[in-house]
C-alpha positions in Angstrom: 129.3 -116.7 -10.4 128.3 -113.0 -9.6 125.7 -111.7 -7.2 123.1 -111.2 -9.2 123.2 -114.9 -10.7 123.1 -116.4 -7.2 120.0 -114.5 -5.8 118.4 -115.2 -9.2 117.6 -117.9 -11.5 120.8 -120.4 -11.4 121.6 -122.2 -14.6 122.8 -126.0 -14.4 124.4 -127.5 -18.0 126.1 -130.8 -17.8 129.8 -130.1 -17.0 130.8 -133.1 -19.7 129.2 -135.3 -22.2 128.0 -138.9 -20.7 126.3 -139.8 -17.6 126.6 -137.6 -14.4 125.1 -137.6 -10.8 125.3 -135.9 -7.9 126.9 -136.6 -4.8 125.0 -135.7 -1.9 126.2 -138.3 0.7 129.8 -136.2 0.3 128.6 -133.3 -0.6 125.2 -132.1 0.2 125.9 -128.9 -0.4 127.6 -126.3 -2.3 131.6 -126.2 -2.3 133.9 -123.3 -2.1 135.7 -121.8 -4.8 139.1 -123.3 -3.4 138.2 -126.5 -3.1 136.5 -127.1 -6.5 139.3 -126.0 -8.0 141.8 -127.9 -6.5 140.0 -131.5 -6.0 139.2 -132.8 -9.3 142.5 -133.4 -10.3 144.3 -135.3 -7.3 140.8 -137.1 -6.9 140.9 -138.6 -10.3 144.7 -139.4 -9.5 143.6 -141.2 -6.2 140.9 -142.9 -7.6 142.5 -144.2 -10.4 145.4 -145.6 -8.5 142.8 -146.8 -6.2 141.0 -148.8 -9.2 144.3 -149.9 -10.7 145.8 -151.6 -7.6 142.0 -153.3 -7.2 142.3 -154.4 -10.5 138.7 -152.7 -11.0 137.1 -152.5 -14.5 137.3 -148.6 -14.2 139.4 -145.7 -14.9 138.3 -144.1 -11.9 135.9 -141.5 -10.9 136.0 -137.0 -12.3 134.7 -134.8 -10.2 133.1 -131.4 -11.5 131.3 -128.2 -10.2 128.2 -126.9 -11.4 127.6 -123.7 -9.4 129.6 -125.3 -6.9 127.4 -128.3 -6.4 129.8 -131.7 -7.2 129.0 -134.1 -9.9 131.1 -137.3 -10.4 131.0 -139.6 -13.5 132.9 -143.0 -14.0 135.3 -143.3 -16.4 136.3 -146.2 -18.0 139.6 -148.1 -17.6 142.3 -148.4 -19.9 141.2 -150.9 -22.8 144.5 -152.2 -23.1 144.7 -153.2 -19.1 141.5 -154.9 -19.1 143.3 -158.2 -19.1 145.6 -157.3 -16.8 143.0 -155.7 -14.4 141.4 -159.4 -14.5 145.0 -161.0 -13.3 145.7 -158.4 -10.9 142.0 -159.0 -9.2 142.4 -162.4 -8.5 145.7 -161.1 -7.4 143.6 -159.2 -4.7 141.4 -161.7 -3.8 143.6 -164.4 -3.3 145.9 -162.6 -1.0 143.7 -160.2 0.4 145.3 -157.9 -0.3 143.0 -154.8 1.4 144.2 -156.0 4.4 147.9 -154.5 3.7 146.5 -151.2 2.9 144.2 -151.6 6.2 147.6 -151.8 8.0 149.5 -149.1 6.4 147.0 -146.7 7.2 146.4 -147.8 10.8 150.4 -148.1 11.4 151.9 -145.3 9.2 149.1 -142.5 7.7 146.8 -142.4 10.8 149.3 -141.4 13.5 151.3 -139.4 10.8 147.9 -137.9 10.3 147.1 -137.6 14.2 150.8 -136.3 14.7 150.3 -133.1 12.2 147.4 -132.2 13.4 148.3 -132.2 16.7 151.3 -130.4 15.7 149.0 -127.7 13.9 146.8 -127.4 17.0 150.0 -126.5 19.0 150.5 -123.3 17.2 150.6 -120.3 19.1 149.2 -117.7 16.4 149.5 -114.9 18.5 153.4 -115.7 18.9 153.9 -116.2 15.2 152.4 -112.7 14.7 155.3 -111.5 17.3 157.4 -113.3 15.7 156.8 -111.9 12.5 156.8 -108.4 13.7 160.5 -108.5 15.5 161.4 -110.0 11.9 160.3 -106.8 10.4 162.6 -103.6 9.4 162.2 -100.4 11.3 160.5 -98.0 9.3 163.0 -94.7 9.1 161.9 -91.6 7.7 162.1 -87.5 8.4 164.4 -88.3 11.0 161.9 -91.2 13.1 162.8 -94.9 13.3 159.2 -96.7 14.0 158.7 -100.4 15.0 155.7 -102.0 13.6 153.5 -104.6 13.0 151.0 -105.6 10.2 147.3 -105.6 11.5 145.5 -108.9 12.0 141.9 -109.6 11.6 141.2 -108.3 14.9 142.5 -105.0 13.8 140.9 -104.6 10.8 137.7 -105.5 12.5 138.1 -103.0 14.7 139.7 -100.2 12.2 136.2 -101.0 10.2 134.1 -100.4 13.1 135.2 -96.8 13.1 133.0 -93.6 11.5 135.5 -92.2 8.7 138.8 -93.4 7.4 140.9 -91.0 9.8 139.4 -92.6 12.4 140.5 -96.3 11.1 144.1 -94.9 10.6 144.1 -93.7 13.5 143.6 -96.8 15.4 145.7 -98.7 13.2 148.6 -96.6 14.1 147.9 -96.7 17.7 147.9 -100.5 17.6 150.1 -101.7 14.9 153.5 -99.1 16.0 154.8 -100.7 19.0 157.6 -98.1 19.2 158.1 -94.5 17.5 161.2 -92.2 18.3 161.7 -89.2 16.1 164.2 -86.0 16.5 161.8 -84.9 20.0 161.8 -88.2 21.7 158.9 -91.1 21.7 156.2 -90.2 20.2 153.2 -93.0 19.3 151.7 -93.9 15.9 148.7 -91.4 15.5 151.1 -88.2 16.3 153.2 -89.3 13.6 154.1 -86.3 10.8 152.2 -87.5 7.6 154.7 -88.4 5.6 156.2 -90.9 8.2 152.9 -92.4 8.5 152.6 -92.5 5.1 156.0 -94.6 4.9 154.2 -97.0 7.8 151.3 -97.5 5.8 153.9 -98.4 2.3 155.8 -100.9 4.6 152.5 -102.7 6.0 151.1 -102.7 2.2 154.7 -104.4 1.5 154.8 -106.9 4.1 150.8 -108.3 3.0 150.4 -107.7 -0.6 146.4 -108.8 -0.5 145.7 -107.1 2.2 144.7 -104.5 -0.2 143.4 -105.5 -3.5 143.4 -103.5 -6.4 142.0 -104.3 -9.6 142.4 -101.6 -13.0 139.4 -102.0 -14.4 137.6 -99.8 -17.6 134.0 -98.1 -17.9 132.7 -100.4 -21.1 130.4 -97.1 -22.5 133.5 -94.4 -22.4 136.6 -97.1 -21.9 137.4 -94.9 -19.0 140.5 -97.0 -17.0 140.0 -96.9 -13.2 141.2 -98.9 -10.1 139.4 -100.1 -7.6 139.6 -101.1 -4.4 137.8 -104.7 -4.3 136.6 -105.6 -1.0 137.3 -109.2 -0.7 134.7 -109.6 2.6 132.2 -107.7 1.3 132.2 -109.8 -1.4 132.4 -113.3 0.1 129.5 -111.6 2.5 127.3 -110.3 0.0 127.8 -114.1 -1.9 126.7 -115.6 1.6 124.2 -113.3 2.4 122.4 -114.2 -1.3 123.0 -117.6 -0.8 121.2 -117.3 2.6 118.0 -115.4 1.0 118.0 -117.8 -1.5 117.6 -120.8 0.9 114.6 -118.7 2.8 112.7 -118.3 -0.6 113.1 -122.0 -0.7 111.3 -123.0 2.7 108.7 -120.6 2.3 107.5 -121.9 -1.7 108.0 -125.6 0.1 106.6 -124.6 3.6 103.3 -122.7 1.6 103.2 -125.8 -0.7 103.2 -128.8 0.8 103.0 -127.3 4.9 106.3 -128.9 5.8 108.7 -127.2 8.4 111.9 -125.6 7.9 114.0 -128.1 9.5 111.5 -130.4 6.8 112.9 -129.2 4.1 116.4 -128.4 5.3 116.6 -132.1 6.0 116.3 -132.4 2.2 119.6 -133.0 0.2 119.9 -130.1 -2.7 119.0 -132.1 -5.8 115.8 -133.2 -3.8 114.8 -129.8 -3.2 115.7 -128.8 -6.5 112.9 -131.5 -7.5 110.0 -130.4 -5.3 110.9 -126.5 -6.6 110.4 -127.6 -9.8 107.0 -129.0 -9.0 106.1 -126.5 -7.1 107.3 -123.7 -10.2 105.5 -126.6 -12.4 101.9 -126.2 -10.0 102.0 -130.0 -10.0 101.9 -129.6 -6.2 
């Protein structure tokens, strides 16, 4: 979905054939990229082993992504496990079977759960990056050995607060080469000669592939081949930043139509809004 299609008109065609509604308990909103491509498919896996251990008269539940907003259909079990769906139900029932599932997750998953987390919470970031960096190879050129480091976020937001692109590699260098020796003695990152900073800057692009991404692209009128450099937070900003816009065009058509607030309307679920903009666009309001 580019840019242009968010802050304009979006266009909503059924993602299958059959019946499908949204989900707005789960997801009110619109989902990332990430996650709507990688749910559908252990969701249908889940609830499909879900509905077959139930003996359920269903196949399980598809997700899919319309402009990021989630729609689920049911789909229908197995026609050749019907009868066995009935046995394995009274199966359920009779045993209660829910209850051993209740168990397993309050005696195994949850504190297995709990335990990772925890163990994820624990991690010292700032000692994997040092970590990382005394793993790293001295840089060795024109007769300098440099230690260094690959810039974090924090550097890059503060390379990108600077006024030209010396100035960024400048302060790159002066944060990122912890140690610099060279034929004269120390010496720190920004007095480096060019072409050992140039041999920094090859090592750094080594060590974090997408911190730089390039894409060779062509001029469609003279098929002219290019790269460029595509600036992955600009773009996810610029994507927020319509999406944001988009949301204030809504409360003020809603807010002039029917005099509701904004925390009104933002109270509304998307596919309720989406109704009251289409009355609104309709001037049935």
């Amino acid at each position: 979905m580019t840019t242009a299609e968010t802050a304009g008109e979006l266009r909503f065609a059924p993602p299958g054939p059959g019946f499908w509604e949204q989900d707005p308990v789960h997801f009110p909103r619109a989902l990332t990229r990430y996650w709507t491509e990688v749910h559908p498919a252990p969701f249908a896996k889940g609830t499909a082993d879900f509905a077959s251990f139930y003996g359920m008269l269903i196949g399980g539940l598809q997700m899919a992504y319309v402009n990021g907003i989630g729609y689920k259909t049911v789909l229908p079990a197995p026609e050749e496990e019907v009868p066995q769906r009935f046995r394995r139900a009274k199966e359920v029932f009779a045993g209660k079977l829910w209850r051993e599932q209740l168990r397993e997750w309050d005696e195994t998953y949850k504190p297995a759960a709990i335990a990772k987390h925890r163990e994820l919470q624990a991690v010292d970031a700032d000692a994997l990056l040092a970590r990382e960096a005394a793993e790293l190879e001295p840089v060795e050129a024109a007769g300098f050995v440099v230690t260094w480091r690959p810039p974090d976020s924090r550097d890059v937001a503060a390379a990108a607060s600077t006024r030209d692109a010396a100035g960024a590699e400048r302060l790159l260098l002066e944060r990122c080469v912890t140690d610099a020796a060279g034929p004269g003695g120390e010496a720190d990152g920004p007095s480096l000669p060019r072409e050992v900073r140039e041999a920094v800057a090859a090592a750094m692009a080594e060590a974090d592939p997408l911190a730089e991404v390039l894409v060779d692209v062509s001029c469609p009128a003279c098929e002219t081949a290019f790269t460029a450099d595509l600036d992955l937070g600009g773009f996810v900003w610029a994507e927020v930043r319509a999406r944001a816009l988009a949301l204030l065009r809504d409360v003020d058509a809603l807010a002039r139509a029917y005099g509701w607030t904004e925390p009104d309307v933002l109270a509304l679920d998307g596919r309720r809004r989406a109704a009251y903009l289409e009355l609104v666009r309709e001037g049935v309001a």
